[in-house]
BADRENLUM-639301 format. One record per residue (C-alpha): residue in three letters; x, y, z. Coordinates in pm, 1 decimal. Last residue first. Example, Ala and Ser with C-alpha at 12.3 -4.5 7.8 and 13.67 -1.06 7.14 Angstrom:
   aa        px        py        pz
  Ser    1367.0    -106.0     714.0
  Ala    1230.0    -450.0     780.0
% end
This chain:
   aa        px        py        pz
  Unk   12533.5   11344.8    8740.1
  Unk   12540.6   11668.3    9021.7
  Unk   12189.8   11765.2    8870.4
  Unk   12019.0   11460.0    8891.8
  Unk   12158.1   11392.5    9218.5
  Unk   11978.9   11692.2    9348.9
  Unk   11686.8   11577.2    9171.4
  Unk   11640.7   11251.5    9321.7
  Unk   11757.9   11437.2    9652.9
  Unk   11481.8   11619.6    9630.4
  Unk   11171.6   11364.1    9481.2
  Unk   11230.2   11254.6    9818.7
  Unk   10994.3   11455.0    9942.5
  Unk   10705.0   11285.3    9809.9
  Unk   10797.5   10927.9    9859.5
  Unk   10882.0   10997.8   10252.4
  Unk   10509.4   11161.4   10258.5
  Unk   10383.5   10871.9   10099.7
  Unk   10552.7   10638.5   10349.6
  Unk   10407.6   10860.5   10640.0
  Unk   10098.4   10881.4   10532.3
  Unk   10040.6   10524.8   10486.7
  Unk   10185.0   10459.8   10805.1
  Unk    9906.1   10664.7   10991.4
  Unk   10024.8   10629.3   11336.0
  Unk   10116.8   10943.6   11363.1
  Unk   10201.3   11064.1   11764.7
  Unk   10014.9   11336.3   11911.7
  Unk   10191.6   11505.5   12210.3
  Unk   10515.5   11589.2   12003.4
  Unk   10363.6   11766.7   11769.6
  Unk   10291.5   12055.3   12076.7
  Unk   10006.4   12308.4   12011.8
  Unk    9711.3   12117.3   11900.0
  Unk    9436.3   12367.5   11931.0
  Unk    9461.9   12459.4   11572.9
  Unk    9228.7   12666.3   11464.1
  Unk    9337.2   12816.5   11126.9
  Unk    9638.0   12731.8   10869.1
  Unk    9617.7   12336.6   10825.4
  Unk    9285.2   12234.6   10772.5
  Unk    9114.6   12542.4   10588.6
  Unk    9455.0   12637.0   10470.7
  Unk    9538.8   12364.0   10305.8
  Unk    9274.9   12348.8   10061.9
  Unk    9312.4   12659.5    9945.8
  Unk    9687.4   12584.9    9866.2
  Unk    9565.2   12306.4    9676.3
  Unk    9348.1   12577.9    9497.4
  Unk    9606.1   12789.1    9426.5
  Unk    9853.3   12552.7    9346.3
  Unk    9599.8   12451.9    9030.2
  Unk    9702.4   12822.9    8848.4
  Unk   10099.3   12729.4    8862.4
  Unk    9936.1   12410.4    8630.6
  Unk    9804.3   12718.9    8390.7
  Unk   10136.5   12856.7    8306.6
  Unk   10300.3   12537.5    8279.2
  Unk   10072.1   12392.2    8060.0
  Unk   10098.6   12730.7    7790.9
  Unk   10466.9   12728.8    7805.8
  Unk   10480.7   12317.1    7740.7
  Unk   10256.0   12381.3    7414.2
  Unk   10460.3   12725.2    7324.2
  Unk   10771.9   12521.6    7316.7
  Unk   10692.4   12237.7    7142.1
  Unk   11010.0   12246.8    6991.0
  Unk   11108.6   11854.8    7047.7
  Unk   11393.6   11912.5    7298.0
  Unk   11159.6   12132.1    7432.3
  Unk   10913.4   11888.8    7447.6
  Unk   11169.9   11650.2    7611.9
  Unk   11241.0   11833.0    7904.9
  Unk   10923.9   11993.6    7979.7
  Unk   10794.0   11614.0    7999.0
  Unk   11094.6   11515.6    8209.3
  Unk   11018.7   11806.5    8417.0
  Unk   10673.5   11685.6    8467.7
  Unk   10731.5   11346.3    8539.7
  Unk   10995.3   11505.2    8867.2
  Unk   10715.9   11782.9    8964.0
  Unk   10533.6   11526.7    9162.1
  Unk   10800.3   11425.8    9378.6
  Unk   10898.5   11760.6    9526.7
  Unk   11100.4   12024.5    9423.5
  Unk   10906.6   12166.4    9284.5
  Unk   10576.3   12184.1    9336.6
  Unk   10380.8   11938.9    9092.3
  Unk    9987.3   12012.3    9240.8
  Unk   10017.2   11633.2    9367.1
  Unk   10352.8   11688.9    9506.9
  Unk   10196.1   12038.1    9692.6
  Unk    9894.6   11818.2    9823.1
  Unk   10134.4   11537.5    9968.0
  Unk   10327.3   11777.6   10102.3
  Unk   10010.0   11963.3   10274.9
  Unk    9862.5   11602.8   10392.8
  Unk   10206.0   11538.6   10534.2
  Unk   10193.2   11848.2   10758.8
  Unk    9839.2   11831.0   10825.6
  Unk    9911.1   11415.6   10950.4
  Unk   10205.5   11579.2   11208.7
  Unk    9995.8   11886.8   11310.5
  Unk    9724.1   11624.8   11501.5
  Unk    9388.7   11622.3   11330.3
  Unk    9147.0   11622.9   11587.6
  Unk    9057.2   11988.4   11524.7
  Unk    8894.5   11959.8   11216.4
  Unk    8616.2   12300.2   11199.8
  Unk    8800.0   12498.2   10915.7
  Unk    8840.3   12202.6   10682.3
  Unk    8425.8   12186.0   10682.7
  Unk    8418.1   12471.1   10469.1
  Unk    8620.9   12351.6   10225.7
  Unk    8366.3   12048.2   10135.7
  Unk    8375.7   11713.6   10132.5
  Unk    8614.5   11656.1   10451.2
  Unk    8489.9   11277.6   10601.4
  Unk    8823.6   11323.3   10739.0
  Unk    8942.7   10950.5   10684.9
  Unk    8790.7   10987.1   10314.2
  Unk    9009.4   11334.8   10250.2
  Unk    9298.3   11134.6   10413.5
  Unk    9295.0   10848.6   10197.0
  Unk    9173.4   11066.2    9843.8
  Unk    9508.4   11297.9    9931.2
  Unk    9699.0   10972.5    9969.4
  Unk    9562.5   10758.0    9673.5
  Unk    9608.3   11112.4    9451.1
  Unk    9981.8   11082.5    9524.2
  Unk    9998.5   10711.4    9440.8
  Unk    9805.8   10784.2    9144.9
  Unk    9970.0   11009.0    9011.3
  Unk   10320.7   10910.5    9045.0
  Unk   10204.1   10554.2    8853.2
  Unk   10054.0   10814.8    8578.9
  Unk   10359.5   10990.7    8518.2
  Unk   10589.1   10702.9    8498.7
  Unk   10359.1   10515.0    8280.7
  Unk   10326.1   10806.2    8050.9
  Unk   10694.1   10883.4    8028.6
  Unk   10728.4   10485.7    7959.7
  Unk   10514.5   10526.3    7720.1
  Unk   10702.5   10782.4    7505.0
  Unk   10730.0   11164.2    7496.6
  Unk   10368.1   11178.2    7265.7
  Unk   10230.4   10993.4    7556.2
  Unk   10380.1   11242.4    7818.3
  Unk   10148.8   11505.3    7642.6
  Unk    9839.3   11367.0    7670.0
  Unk    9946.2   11244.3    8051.7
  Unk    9990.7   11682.3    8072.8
  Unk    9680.9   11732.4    7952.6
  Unk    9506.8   11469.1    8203.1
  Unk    9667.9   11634.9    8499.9
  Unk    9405.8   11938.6    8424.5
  Unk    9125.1   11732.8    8379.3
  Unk    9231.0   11497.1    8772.8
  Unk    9235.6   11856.4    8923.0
  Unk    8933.9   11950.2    8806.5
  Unk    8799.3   11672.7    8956.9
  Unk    8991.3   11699.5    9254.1
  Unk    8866.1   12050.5    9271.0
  Unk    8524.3   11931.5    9172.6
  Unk    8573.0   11667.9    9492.6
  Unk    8651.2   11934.2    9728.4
  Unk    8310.1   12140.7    9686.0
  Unk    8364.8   12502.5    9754.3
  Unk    8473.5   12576.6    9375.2
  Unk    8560.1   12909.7    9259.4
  Unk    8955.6   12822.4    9113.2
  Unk    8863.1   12465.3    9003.8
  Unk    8747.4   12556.0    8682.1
  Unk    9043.1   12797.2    8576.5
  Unk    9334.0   12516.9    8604.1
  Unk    9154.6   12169.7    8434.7
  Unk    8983.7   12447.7    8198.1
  Unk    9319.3   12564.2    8102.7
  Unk    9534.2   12173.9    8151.1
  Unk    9244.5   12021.1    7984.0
  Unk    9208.5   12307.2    7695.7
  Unk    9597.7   12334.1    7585.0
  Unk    9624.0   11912.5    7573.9
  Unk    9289.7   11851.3    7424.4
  Unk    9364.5   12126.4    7162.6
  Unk    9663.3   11949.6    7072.1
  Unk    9485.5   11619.0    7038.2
  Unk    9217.7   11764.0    6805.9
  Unk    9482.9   11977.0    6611.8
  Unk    9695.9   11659.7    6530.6
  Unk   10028.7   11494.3    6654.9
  Unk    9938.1   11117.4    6647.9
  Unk    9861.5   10866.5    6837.4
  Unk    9669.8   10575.7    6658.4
  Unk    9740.4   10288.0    6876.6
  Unk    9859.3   10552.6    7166.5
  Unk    9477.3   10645.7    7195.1
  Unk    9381.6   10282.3    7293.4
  Unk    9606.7   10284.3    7594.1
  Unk    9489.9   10624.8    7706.9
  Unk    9104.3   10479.1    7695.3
  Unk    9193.2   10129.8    7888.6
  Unk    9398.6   10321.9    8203.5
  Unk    9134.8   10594.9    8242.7
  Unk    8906.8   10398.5    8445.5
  Unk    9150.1   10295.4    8651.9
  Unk    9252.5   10666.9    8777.1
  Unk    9048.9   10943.4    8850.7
  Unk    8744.0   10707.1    8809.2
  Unk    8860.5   10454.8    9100.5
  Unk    8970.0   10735.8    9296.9
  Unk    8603.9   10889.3    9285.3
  Unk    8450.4   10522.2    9373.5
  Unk    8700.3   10535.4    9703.3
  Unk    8570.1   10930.2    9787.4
  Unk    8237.0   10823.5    9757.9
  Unk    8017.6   10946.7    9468.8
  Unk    7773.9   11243.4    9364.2
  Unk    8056.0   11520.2    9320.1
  Unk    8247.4   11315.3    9129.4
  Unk    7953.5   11262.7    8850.2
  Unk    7893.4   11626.2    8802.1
  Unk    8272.6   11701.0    8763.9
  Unk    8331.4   11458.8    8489.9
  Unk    8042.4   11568.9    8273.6
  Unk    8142.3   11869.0    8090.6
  Unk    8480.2   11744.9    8024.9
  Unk    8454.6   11651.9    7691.8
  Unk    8672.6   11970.7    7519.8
  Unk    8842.8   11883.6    7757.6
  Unk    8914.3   11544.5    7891.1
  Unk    8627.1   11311.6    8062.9
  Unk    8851.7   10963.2    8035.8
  Unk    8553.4   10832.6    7813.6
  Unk    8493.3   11159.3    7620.2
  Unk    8860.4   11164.0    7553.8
  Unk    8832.3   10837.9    7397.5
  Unk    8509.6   10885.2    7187.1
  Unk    8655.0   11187.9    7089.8
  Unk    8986.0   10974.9    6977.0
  Unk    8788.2   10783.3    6775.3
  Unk    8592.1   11011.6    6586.4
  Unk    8880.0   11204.2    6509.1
  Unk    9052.9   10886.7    6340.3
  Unk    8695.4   10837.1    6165.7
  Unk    8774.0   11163.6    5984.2
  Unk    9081.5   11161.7    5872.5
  Unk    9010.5   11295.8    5564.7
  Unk    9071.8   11019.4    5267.8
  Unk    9353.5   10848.7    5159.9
  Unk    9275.6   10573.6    5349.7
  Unk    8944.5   10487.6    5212.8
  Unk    8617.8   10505.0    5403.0
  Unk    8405.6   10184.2    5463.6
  Unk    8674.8    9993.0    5750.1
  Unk    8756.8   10297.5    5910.1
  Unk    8387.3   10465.6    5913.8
  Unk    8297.1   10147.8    6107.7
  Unk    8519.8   10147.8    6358.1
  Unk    8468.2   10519.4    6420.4
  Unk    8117.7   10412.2    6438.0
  Unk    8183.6   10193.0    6709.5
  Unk    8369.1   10405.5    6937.1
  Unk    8081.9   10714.8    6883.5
  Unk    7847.6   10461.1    7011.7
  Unk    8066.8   10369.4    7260.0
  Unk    8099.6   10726.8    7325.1
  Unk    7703.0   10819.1    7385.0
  Unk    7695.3   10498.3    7598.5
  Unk    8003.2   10640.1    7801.7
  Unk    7829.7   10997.6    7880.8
  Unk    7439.7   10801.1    7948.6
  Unk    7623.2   10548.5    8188.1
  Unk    7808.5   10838.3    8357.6
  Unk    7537.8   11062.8    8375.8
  Unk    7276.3   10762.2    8587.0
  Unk    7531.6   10690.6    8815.9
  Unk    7587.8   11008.0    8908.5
  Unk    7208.2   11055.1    8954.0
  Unk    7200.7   10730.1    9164.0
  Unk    7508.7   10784.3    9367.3
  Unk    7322.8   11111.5    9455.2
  Unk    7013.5   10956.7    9494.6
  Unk    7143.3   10667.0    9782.1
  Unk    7129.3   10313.1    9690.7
  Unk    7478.7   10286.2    9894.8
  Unk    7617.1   10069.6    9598.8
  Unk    7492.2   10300.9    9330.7
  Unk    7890.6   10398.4    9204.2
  Unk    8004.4    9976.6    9218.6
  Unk    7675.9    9844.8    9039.3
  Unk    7761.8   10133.6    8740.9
  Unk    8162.3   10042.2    8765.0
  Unk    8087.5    9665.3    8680.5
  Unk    7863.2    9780.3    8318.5
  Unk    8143.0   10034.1    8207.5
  Unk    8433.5    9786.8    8276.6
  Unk    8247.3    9509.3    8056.6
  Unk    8158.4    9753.7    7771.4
  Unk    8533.3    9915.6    7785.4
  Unk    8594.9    9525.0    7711.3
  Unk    8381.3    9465.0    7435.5
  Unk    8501.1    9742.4    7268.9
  Unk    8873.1    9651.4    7249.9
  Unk    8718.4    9338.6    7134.9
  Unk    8585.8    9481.2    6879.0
  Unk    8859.2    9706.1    6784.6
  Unk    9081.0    9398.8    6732.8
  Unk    9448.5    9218.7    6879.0
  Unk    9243.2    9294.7    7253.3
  Unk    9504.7    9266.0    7550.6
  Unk    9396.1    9668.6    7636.2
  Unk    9033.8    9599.2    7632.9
  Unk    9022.5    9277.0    7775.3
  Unk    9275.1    9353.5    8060.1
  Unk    9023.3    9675.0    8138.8
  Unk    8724.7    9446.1    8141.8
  Unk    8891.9    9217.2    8347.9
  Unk    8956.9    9461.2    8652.8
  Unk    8595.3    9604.1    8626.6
  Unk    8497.2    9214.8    8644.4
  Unk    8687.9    9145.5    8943.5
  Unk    8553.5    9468.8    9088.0
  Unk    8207.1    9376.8    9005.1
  Unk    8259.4    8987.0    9149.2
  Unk    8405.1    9198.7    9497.3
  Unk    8113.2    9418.4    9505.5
  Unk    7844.0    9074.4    9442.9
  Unk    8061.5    8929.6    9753.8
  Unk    7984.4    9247.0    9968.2
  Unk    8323.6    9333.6   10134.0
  Unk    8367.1    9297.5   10511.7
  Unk    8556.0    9569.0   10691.6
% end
């Protein structure tokens, strides 16, 4: 498939504009370069012209201009308010970041804008674009009542909101709020909890988006009429779903034990309760989804009549399961 030179300069330039912002030694520059990734990502979402990508377009530059602004006068309120004052610019901040990644309380527009875009622009937003925001947060991470209730409402609203959707991109929207709480809460763990969490993330979310894209499958309804699918792909598609959703004991859950892990270590234990509670609520809906494509009208009756030659699949599925002799090993050790 050729690439459109202008798409590949914008995707250079989204790339750069996340190195800027994270490589930045000031909060202008850190600015400048959320800026840059904002203004490629626009051109990249209204590629296909079509009004959709236009309205969804249109919300996400209006969402990030209103938290630039927010950005900069955070910046500003820090350099005119004293120290020992309330930390109020520090809350001004980290709204503007939340707003940007599209965690609760800020959510309100993340689901809008996924429903309007490809499956490969909707990746891009469940993932890059949160790389820059997270890494500014853990400059001035710290343990207070705005953070906290980010971490209890993304992984409640993240849970709740996708349990009466049709459309499959809200529920990976939804998905993408509620696994936002629990990166929150692997920052205050240590990076390289955060790292590990997200790099599981998006390798599971880059097979579900693959075969969702491959199936053209937009909405639940249209699971129920895939019959070329052979029973070999469904099967991997449903262990890839169940990792994402953090079944034990597949890949997936492994970040999230460590998280458990160490917030009980640190008595956080009505925090880690609550997230646990409502991630057992997101199964349901990845269990929806697998039923429209994997539970009813199959024609297919022998596996051994339709080979997989998806290796992507395949080596994802591998990765996902073998989160159980990880753990198994774990355990013995």
């Amino acid at each position: 498939m050729l690439i459109n030179p202008s798409t590949m300069i914008f995707y250079m330039t989204l790339i750069s504009g996340t190195m800027l912002s994270i490589s930045s030694n000031n909060w202008l520059g850190m600015w400048m370069g959320l800026e840059m990734n904002l203004l490629s990502f626009i051109p990249i979402m209204n590629k296909s012209n079509s009004p959709y990508e236009s309205e969804s377009s249109m919300k996400y530059f209006l969402i990030q201009a209103i938290a630039s602004v927010i950005f900069l006068l955070s910046i500003l309120m820090t350099s005119m308010i004293k120290m020992d004052s309330a930390n109020i610019p520090e809350y001004f901040f980290l709204s503007a970041l939340l707003m940007k990644m599209g965690s609760a309380p800020f959510h309100f527009w993340f689901p809008g804008v996924m429903e309007g875009m490809t499956w490969m622009n909707c990746f891009i937003l469940m993932t890059w674009q949160k790389i820059a925001p997270f890494i500014l947060i853990s400059y001035k991470l710290t343990m207070n009542y705005l953070m906290i209730t980010s971490i209890l409402l993304s992984t409640m609203i993240g849970a709740i909101g996708g349990l009466n959707q049709t459309s499959v991109r809200k529920i990976m929207a939804y998905s993408s709020i509620s696994h936002l709480g629990w990166m929150i809460s692997a920052m205050y763990v240590n990076m390289f909890m955060w790292m590990m969490y997200l790099t599981t993330y998006i390798l599971m979310n880059a097979t579900v988006i693959y075969s969702f894209k491959n199936l053209s499958l937009f909405h639940l309804s249209q699971g129920y009429f895939i019959n070329n699918i052979n029973p070999s792909m469904k099967f991997m598609m449903m262990i890839n779903l169940l990792s994402l959703g953090g079944l034990p004991p597949l890949t997936g859950f492994l970040p999230k034990w460590f998280i458990i892990q160490n917030m009980v270590n640190q008595e956080y234990l009505w925090i880690i309760t609550f997230m646990v509670m409502t991630t057992l609520l997101t199964l349901f809906f990845y269990l929806r989804l697998m039923f429209s494509t994997f539970m009813f009208i199959n024609q297919t009756y022998a596996w051994k009549n339709s080979p997989t030659n998806n290796y992507l699949m395949v080596i994802s599925s591998i990765m996902s399961i073998g989160g159980l002799p990880l753990i198994l090993s774990l355990f013995s050790y």
